[in-house]
BAMARKE-282377 format. One line per 2 residues: for each residue x, y, z of C-alpha. Coordinates in steps of 0.2 Angstrom, whole numbers. Layout:
# BAMARKE-282377
X/Y/Z ~ ...
//
This chain:
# BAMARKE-282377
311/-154/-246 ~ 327/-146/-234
325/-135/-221 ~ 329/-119/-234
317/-125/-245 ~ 303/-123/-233
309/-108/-226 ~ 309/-100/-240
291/-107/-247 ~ 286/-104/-228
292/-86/-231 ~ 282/-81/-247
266/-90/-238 ~ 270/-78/-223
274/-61/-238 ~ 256/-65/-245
248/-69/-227 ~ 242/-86/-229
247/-88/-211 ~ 239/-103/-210
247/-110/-224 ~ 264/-107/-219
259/-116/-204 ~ 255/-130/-210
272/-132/-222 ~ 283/-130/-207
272/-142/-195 ~ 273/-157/-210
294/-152/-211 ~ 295/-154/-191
286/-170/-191 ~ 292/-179/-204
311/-172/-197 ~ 310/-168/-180
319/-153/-183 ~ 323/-142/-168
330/-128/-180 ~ 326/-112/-171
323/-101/-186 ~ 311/-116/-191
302/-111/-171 ~ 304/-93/-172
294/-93/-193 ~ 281/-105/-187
280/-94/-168 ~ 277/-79/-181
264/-89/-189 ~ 253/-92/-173
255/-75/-168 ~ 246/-70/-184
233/-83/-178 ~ 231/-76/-163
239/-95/-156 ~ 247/-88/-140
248/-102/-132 ~ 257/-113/-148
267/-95/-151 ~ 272/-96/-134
279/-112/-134 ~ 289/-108/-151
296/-95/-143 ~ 299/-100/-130
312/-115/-138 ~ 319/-101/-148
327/-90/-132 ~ 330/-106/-124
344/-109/-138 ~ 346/-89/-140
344/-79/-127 ~ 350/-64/-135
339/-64/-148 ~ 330/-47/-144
314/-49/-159 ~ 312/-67/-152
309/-60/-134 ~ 299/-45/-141
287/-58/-148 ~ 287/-67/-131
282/-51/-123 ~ 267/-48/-135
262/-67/-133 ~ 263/-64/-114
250/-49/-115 ~ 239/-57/-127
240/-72/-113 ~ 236/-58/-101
253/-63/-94 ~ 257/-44/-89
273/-47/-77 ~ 281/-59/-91
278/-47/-105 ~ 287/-31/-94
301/-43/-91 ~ 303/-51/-110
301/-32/-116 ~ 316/-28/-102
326/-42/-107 ~ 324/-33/-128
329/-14/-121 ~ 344/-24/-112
350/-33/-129 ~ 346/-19/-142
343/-1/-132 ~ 335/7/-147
323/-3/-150 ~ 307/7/-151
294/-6/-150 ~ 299/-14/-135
298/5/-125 ~ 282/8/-131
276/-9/-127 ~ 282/-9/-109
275/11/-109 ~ 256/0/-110
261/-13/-101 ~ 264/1/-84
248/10/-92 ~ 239/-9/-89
247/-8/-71 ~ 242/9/-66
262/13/-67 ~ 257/30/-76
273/41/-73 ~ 285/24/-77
274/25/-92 ~ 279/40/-95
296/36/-95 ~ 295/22/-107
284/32/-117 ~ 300/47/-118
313/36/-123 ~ 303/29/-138
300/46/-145 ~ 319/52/-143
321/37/-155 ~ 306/42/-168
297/58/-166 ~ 285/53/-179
276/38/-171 ~ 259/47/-167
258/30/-158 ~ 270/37/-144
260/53/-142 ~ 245/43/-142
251/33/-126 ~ 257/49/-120
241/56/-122 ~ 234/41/-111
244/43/-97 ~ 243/58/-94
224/58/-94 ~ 226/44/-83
235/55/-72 ~ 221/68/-76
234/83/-83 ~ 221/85/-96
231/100/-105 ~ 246/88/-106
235/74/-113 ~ 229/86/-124
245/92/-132 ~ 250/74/-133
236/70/-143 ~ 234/84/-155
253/80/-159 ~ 249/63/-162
233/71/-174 ~ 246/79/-184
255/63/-189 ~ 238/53/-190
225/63/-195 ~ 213/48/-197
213/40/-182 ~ 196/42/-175
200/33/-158 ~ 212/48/-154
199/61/-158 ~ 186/53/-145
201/54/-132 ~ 206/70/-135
187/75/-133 ~ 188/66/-118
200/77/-112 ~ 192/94/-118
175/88/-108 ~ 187/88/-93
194/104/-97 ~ 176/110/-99
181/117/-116 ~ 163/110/-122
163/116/-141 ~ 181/109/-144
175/93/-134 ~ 160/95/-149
172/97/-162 ~ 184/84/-158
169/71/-158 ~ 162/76/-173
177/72/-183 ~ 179/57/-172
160/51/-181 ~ 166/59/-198
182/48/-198 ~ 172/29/-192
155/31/-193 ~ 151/14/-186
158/17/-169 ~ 143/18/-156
155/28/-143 ~ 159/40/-156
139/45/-157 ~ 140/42/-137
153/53/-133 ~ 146/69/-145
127/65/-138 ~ 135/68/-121
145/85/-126 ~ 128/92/-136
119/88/-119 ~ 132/97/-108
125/112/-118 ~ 110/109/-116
105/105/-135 ~ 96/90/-128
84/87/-146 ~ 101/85/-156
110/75/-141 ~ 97/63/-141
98/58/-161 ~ 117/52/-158
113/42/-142 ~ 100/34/-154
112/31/-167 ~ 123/23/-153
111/12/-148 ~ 105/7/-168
125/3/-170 ~ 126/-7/-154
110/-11/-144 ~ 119/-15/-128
110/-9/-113 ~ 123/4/-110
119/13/-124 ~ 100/8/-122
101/17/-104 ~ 110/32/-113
96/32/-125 ~ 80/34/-114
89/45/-102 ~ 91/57/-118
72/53/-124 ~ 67/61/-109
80/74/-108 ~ 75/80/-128
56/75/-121 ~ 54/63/-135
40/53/-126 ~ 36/39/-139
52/34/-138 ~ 56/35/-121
40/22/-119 ~ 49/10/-131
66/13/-122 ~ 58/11/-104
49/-3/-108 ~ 65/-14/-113
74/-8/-99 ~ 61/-14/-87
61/-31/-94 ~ 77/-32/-92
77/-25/-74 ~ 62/-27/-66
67/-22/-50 ~ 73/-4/-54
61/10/-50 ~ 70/23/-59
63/15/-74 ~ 48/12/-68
47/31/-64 ~ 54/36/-81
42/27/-89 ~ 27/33/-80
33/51/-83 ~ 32/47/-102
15/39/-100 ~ 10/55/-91
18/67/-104 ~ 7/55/-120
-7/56/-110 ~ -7/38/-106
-13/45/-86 ~ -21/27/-83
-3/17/-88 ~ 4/31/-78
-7/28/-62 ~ -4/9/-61
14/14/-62 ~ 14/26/-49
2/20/-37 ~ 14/6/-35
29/17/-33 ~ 23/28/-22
18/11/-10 ~ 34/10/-9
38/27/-9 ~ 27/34/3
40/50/6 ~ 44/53/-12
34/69/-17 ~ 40/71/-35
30/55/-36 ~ 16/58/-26
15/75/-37 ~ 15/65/-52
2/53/-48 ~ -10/68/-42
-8/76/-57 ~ -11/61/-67
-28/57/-56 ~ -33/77/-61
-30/73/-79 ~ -42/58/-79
-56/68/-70 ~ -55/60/-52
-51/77/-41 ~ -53/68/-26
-40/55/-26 ~ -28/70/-32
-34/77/-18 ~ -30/62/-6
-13/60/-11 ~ -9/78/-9
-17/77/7 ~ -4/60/10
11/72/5 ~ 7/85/16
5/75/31 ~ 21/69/30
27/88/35 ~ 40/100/28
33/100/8 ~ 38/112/-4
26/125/-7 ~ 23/118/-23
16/106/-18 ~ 5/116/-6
1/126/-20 ~ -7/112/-34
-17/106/-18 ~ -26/123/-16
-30/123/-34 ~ -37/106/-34
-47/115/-20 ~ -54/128/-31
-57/116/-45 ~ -69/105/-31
-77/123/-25 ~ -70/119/-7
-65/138/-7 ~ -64/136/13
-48/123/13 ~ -41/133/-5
-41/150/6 ~ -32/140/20
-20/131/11 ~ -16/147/-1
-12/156/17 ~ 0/143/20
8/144/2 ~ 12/164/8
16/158/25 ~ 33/147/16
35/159/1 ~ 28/174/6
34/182/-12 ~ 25/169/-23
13/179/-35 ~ 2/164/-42
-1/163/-24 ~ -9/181/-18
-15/182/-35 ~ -24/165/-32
-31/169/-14 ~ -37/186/-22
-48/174/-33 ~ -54/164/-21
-59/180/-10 ~ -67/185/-25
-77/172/-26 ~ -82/173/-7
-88/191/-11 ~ -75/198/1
-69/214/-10 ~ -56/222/1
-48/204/4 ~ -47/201/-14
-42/219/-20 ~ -27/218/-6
-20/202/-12 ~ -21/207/-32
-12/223/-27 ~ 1/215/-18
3/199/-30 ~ 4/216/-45
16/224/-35 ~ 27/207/-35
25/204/-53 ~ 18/218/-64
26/210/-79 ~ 19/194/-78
2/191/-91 ~ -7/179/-79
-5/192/-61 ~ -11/207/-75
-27/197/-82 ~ -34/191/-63
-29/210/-58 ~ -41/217/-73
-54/203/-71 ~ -56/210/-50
-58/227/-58 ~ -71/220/-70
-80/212/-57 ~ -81/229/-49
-88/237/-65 ~ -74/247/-67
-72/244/-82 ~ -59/258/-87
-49/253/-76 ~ -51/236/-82
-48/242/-99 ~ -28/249/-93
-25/231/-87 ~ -34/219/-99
-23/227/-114 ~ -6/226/-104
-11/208/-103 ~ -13/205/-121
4/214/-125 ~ 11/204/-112
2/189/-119 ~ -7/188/-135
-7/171/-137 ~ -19/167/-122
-37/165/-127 ~ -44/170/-112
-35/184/-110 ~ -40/189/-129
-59/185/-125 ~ -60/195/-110
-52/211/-117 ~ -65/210/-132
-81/207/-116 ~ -74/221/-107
-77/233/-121 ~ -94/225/-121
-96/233/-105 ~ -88/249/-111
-103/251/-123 ~ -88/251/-136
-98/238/-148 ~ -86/239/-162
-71/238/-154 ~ -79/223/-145
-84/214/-161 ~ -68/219/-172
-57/212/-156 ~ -69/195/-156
-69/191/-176 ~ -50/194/-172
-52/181/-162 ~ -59/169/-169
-47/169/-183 ~ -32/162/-170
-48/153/-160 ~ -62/147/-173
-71/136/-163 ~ -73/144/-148
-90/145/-142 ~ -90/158/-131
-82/168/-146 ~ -96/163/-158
-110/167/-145 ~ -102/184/-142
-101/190/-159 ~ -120/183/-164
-125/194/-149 ~ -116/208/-155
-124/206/-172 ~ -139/203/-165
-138/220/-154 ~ -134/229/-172
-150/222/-179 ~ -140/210/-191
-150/196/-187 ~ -143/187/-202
-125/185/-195 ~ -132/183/-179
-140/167/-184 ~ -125/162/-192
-113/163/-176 ~ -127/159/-163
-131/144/-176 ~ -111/138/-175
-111/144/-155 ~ -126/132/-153
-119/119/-162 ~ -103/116/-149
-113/119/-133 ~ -131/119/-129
-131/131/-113 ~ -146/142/-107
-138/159/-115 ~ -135/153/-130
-152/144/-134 ~ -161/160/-127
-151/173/-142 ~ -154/159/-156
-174/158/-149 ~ -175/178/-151
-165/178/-167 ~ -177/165/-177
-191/176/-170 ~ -185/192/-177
-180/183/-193 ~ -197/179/-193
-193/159/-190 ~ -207/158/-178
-206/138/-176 ~ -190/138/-174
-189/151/-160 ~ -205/142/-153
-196/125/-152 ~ -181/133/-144
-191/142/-131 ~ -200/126/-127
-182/119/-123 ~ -178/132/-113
-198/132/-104 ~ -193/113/-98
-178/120/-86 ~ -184/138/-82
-205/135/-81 ~ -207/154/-71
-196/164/-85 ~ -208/177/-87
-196/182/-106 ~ -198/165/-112
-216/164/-109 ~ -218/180/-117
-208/172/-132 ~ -216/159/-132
-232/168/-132 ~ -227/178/-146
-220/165/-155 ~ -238/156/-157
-248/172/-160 ~ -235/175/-176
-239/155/-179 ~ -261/160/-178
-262/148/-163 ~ -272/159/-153
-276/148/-138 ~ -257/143/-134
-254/160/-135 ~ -267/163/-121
-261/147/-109 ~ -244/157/-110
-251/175/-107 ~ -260/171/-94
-246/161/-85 ~ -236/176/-85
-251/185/-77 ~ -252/171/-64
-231/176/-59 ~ -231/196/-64
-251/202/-66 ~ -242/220/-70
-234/213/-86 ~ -237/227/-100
-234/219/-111 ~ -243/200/-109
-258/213/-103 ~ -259/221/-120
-257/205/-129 ~ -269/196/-119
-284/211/-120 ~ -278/212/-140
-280/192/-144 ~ -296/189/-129
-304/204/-141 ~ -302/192/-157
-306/175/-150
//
């Protein structure tokens, strides 16, 4: 076969791209000829270019300038062989040598345009960049490079024109849309940076920074729940630790907690070492409810750590959650030694103190709370309670007043303000503030419960019971709810629905108060072993309550056991001889017996 043959059969191989095909024809015709033809070098050069051989291509044509030197498409391949070798100084030189031999040729500027972006040359590229498009306006190539530079330069609203023109000639090209997005987050034109990412996604739906870059502009405005379902989807198309990192950093962001367990954990195997994840983690522990995973975390950061109060916060709220108020304690106590803490953190150590009934150290540390914001609410609101407590009334009145005065708008400042007022019987006054709480916050249950009990005190029985079946509706297993409308049933003389609610109230928590109404409710109801049994529950704890042994009494008189009857009548005699009605019982059933 002669060299035209082969040519020509190399040719249709190269039509149809069967590269490797083409190759092979023209390698066989070399070696069986030793040709040197260049066109046979330049067709097979062409070959392992497609084949992404550089350094064969290289050497093809390499032989073909050597022969033709002004063979401008021979040296424009030598300059894309040269990058793909990373060659960069040979490539700008072969892509010279082509604008020297044929000065229009397009290719070659926009080549040596990347070639000074790969260099950092960005105004050269610029240059090169111009010339191309005064020789074809409709490459959307050329105002893609464009674009390039001149966000490499960081003259975003030039990049940005660039690009959109390059849009209007390729529409399709999902690259440029993530570039000009790019550019828009620059620009902080955050909806159009939203935009152009969303079409970006819409155009190649398999492109992890694609998902990336509008997970980034969603969490820019905040919409952290929708930002963290792309960074996901990043991550599902391309489980680097890039876009894992992205992803837990969003988990938490959008407080997706489970997740950001699963995230953290990978992370941490593969860096060990890095006590943001550690951290991160534990926070997502915490947030689960996992307080224990939490605590081994954060004990050991917090070692390390010793001046860091966001973790020494975290770990004392963790030890609170578990129950143990005294390590809480302790490392608040740590934190505060180490001098100038927040007040917040003052602040959850004085609650801690209420919640261990050391109301000494609460008022102390609340005092210092004022002392560093002396404008905090919570804080004179929470010294009023503790003054409260301590029985000192003008104390307690004063801070309530003035924590009011600061926030007369906030729910939790109004209810503490009605419950002082409430303490002091005042219950009209009471009344004022305990509805402006519930409008302020009808959702709170306590604020709910004591509204109704407050009306309780007002003697306003129907308004007290309406306002607790309210209740209980939003609230159904409430006991302090169920016990309060079985008294208020019971006070009506509905002993029936007193038994019921009592019954349910008893049924959740087995306290004194309740055992006592259910006890006089069976009596009434005429279930005299059942109010006998309860009472002898209650006999066990309080031996000297004179009502109970009176119940009790009565209780076995209904039963005909006359003699109990009497042991208990005459132990109340013992405590109170004066007892009426013990007395009358007593002389009626000593008369019978």
């Amino acid at each position: 076969m002669d060299r035209e043959e082969i040519l020509n059969k190399a040719g249709e191989a190269v039509a149809q791209k069967n590269f490797g095909e083409a190759k092979q024809l023209l390698e066989d015709y070399i070696k069986e000829t030793n040709d040197t033809d260049i066109e046979v070098q330049k067709t097979l050069g062409l070959c392992n270019v497609n084949l992404d051989q550089y350094p064969e291509a290289k050497e093809n044509f390499e032989k073909v300038v050597e022969v033709n030197d002004d063979d401008a498409t021979s040296w424009f391949y030598l300059g894309m062989i040269y990058e793909g070798l990373n060659d960069i100084e040979k490539a700008q030189k072969a892509y010279e040598k082509v604008i020297v031999l044929r000065e229009d040729y397009k290719d070659a500027y926009k080549n040596l345009a990347i070639v000074h972006l790969k260099l950092k040359n960005h105004d050269t590229a610029l240059e090169f960049a111009s010339k191309a498009l005064v020789i074809d306006n409709t490459d959307y190539q050329i105002h893609y490079i464009m674009g390039t530079a001149y966000t490499a330069k960081k003259e975003y609203e030039k990049a940005v024109a660039s690009l959109l023109e390059g849009l209007k000639l390729k529409p399709d090209h999902a690259l440029m849309y993530n570039n000009l997005g790019s550019c828009y987050l620059a620009l902080k034109m955050i909806k159009e940076a939203q935009e152009a990412f969303e079409k970006a996604v819409e155009l190649d739906s398999s492109n992890a920074t694609s998902y990336y870059n509008l997970a980034t502009a969603l969490q820019l405005q905040q919409k952290h729940k929708e930002a963290f379902e792309y960074f996901k989807k990043s991550y599902e198309i391309e489980p680097s630790e890039f876009y894992l990192s992205a992803a837990a950093v969003g988990s938490i962001n959008a407080e997706r907690w489970h997740d950001a367990i699963v995230y953290y954990q990978k992370l941490i195997i593969a860096h060990p070492e890095k006590q943001n994840f550690q951290y991160n983690l534990a926070t997502a522990y915490q947030q689960t409810g996992k307080y224990n995973e939490a605590i081994k975390l954060l004990t050991q950061l917090v070692a390390t750590n010793p001046k860091s109060v966001a973790m020494g916060q975290r770990l004392a709220d963790c030890y609170e959650k578990t129950g143990n108020l005294q390590m809480a304690k302790n490392t608040y106590t740590n934190l505060i030694r180490l001098g100038k803490i927040p007040a917040d953190v003052y602040y959850r150590y004085a609650i801690l103190c209420m919640k261990t009934d050391d109301k000494d150290k609460a008022e102390t540390i609340f005092k210092k709370v004022i002392q560093l914001d002396p404008k905090n609410p919570y804080a004179h609101k929470d010294l009023g309670v503790v003054y409260l407590s301590q029985r000192l009334f003008d104390y307690a009145k004063e801070e309530f007043e003035t924590a009011y005065k600061m926030a007369p708008e906030d729910s939790a400042v109004v209810f503490e303000m009605a419950n002082f007022y409430h303490a002091m019987n005042d219950f009209q006054k009471a009344k004022e503030l305990y509805e402006k709480a519930f409008k302020l916050a009808p959702e709170v249950m306590d604020i709910a419960v004591f509204r109704a009990i407050n009306y309780l005190r007002l003697n306003e029985i129907d308004t007290a019971l309406e306002l607790f079946l309210d209740a209980m509706k939003k609230y159904p297993s409430q006991h302090i709810i169920l016990f309060n409308i079985g008294l208020i049933y019971y006070q009506k003389g509905n002993f029936d629905a007193a038994k019921e609610f009592l019954s349910d109230a008893y049924s959740l928590y087995q306290d004194p108060e309740t055992m006592n109404a259910l006890a006089m409710t069976f009596y009434e109801l005429k279930e005299y072993e059942n109010s006998k049994n309860l009472a002898h529950k209650l006999i066990e704890q309080f031996p000297d309550n004179i009502n109970l042994l009176l119940l009790l009494a009565k209780s076995y008189i209904e039963l005909g056991d006359a003699q109990n009857s009497v042991r208990y009548l005459e132990k109340i005699m013992e405590i109170f001889p004066e007892q009426p009605e013990a007395k009358e019982l007593y002389d009626r059933i000593k008369g019978v017996i």
